[in-house]
Each structure stands twice: as C-alpha cells, then as structure tokens.
C-alpha positions as a Markdown table, in Angstrom:
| # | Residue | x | y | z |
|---|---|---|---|---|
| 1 | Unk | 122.7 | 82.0 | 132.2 |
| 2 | Unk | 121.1 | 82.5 | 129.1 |
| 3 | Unk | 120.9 | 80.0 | 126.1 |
| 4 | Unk | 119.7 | 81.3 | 122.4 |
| 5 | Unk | 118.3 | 78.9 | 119.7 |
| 6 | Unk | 116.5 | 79.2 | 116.6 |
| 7 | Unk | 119.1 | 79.9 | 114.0 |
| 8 | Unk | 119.1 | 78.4 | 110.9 |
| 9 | Unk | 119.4 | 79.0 | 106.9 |
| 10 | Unk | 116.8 | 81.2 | 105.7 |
| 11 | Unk | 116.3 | 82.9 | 101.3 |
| 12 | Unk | 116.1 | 86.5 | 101.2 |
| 13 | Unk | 112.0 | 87.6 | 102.3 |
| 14 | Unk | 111.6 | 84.8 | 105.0 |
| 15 | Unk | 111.4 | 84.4 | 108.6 |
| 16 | Unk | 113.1 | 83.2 | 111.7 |
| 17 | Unk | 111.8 | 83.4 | 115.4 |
| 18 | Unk | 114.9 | 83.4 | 117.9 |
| 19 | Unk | 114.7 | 82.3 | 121.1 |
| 20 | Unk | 116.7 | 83.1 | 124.7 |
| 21 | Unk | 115.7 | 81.2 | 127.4 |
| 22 | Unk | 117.2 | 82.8 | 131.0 |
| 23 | Unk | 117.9 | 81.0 | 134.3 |
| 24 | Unk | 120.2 | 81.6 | 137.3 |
| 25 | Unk | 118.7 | 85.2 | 137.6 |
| 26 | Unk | 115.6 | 87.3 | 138.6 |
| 27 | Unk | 114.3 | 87.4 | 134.9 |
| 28 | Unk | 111.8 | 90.5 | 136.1 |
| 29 | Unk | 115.2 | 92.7 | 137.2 |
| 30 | Unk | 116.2 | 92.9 | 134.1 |
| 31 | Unk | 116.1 | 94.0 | 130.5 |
| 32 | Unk | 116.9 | 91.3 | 127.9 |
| 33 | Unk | 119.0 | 92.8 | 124.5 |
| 34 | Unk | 119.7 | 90.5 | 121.2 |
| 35 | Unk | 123.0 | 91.9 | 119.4 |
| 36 | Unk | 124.6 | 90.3 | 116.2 |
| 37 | Unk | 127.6 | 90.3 | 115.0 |
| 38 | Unk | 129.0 | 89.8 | 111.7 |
| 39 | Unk | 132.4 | 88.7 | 110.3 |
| 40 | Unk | 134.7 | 91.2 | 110.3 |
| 41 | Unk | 132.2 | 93.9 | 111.8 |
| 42 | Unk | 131.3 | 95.0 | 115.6 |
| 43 | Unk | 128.6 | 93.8 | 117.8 |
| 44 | Unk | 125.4 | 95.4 | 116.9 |
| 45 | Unk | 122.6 | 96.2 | 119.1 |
| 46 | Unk | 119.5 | 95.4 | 117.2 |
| 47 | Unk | 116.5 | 95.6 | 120.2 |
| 48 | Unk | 116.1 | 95.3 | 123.6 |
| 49 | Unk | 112.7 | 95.0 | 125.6 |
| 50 | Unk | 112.1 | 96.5 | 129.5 |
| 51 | Unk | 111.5 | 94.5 | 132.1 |
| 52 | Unk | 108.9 | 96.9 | 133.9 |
| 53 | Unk | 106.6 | 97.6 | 131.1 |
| 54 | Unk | 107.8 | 95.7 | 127.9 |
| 55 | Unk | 108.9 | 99.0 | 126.2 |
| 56 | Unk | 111.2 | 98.1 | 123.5 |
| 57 | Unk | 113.8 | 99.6 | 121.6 |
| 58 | Unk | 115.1 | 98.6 | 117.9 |
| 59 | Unk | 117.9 | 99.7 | 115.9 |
| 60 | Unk | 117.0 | 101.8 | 112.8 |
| 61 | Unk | 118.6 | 98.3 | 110.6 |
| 62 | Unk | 116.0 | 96.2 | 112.2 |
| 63 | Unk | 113.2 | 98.5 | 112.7 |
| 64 | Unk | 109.5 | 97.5 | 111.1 |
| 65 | Unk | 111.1 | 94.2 | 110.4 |
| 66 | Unk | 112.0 | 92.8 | 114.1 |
| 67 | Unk | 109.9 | 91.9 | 117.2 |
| 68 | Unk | 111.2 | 91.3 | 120.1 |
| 69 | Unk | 108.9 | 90.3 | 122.7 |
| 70 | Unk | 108.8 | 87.9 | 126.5 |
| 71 | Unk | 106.9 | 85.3 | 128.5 |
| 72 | Unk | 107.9 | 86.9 | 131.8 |
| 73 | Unk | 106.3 | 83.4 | 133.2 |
| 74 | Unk | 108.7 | 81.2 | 131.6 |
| 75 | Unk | 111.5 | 83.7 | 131.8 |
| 76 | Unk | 111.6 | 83.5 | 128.1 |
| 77 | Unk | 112.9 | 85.9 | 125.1 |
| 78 | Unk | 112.2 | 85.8 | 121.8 |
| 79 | Unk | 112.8 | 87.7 | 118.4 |
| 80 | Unk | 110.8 | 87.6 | 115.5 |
| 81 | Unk | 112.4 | 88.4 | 112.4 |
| 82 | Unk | 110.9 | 89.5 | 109.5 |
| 83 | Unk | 111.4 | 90.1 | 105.5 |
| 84 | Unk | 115.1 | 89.2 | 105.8 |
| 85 | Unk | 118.2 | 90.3 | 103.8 |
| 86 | Unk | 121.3 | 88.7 | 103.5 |
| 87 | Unk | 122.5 | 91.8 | 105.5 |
| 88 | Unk | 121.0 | 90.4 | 108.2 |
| 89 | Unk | 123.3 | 87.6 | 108.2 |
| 90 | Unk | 124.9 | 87.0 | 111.9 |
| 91 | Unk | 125.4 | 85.5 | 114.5 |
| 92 | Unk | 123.4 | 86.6 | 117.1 |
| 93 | Unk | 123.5 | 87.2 | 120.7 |
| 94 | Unk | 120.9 | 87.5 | 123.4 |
| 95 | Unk | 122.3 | 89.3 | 127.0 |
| 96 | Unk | 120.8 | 90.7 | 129.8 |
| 97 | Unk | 121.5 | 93.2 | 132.0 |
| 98 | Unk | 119.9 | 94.5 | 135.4 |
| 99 | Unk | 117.8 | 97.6 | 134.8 |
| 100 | Unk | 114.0 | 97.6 | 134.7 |
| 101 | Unk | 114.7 | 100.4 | 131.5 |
| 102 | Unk | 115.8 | 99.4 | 128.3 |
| 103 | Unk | 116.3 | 103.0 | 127.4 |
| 104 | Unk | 119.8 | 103.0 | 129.4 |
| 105 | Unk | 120.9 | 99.7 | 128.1 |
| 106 | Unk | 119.8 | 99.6 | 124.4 |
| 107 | Unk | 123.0 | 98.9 | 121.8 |
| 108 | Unk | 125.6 | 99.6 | 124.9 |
| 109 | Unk | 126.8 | 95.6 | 125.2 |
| 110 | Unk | 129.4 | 97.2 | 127.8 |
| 111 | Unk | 126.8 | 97.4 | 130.3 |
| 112 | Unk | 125.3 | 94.0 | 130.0 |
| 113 | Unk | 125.5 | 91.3 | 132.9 |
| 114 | Unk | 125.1 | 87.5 | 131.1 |
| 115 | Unk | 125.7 | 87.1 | 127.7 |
| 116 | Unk | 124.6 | 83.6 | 125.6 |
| 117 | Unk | 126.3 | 81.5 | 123.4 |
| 118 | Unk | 125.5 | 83.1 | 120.7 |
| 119 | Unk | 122.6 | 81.1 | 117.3 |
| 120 | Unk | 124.1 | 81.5 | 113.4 |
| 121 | Unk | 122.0 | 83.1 | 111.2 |
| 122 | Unk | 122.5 | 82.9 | 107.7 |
| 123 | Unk | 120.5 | 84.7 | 105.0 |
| 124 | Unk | 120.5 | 83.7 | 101.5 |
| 125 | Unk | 120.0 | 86.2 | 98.0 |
C-alpha cells in the first residue's frame, strides 16, 4: 500500500515536500508516479521516477518547479514542490506500478498497480 502526507495550505511562491511511503510490495520492482487531480478536472500525471536508475519524468506544468526523488532504503517517495501557483492546487496522488522504466508508465494512471489515499494541497494568490 502506499500512504501520501505532507499536504497543507501554502501563498503563491512557497514550498511543500510530499511524501509516499510504500509497503506490502517489492519497492525496487517498481516505478513510483504522483498525479493530482483538481475539482472538476482529470487526473494529471505530474512526475514519475524509475526504479532501476532514478530517471524521472515531469509534466511540462510541473517541470523546473518539481522534484521528485526516493530513499530506495526506506522504500520512501517524496516530491518537492517549488514556486507554487494556485494552479497547482490539488489533491494529489502517489501510485506505483511494476516496471523498472518510468518511460512506459509516466501520466498513464491506467497502468498503475496501488494507488494512495490521496494529501490536499491548496495554494493561495
């Protein structure tokens, strides 16, 4: 299972660290995505890393803003988030699903095996 955290109530410019932290599966198998989704809008794949070599892959929204990055040791995920808008506003969603590439998986939330409960983030103007 996975469980996020780290949510909260941030102004416009500031910065929130998300965290997913995976059990109940072979973390290294793999690749962990976060998605958000906003009222009234479709699930969005905003970054996913590879199990195998840490690639990672961020949508164009997110990109230069985001980090995603993992603590293979304590089958931890986390996601560093940047200069945020009120755009960003979401709730958001870690998953995994077993592939060592993050490539196949990226923004496809079809494919993905365990899905957490989802941590509200809420940006301000």
């Amino acid at each position: 299972q996975l469980q996020a955290s780290g949510g909260g109530l941030v102004q416009a410019g500031g910065s929130l660290r998300l965290s997913c932290a995976a059990s109940g599966f072979t973390f290294d198998d793999y690749a962990i995505g976060w998605f958000r989704q906003a009222p009234g809008k479709e699930r969005e794949g905003i970054s996913c890393i590879s199990s195998t070599d840490g690639s990672t892959y961020y949508a164009d929204s997110v990109k230069g803003r985001f980090t995603q990055f993992s603590d293979n040791v304590v089958n931890m995920v986390y996601l560093q988030m940047n200069s945020l808008k009120p755009e960003d506003t979401a709730v958001y969603y870690c998953a995994a699903v077993r592939t060592a590439w993050a490539a196949i998986a990226f923004a496809r939330p079809a494919l993905y095996d365990y899905w957490g409960q989802g941590t509200q983030v809420t940006v301000s103007s």
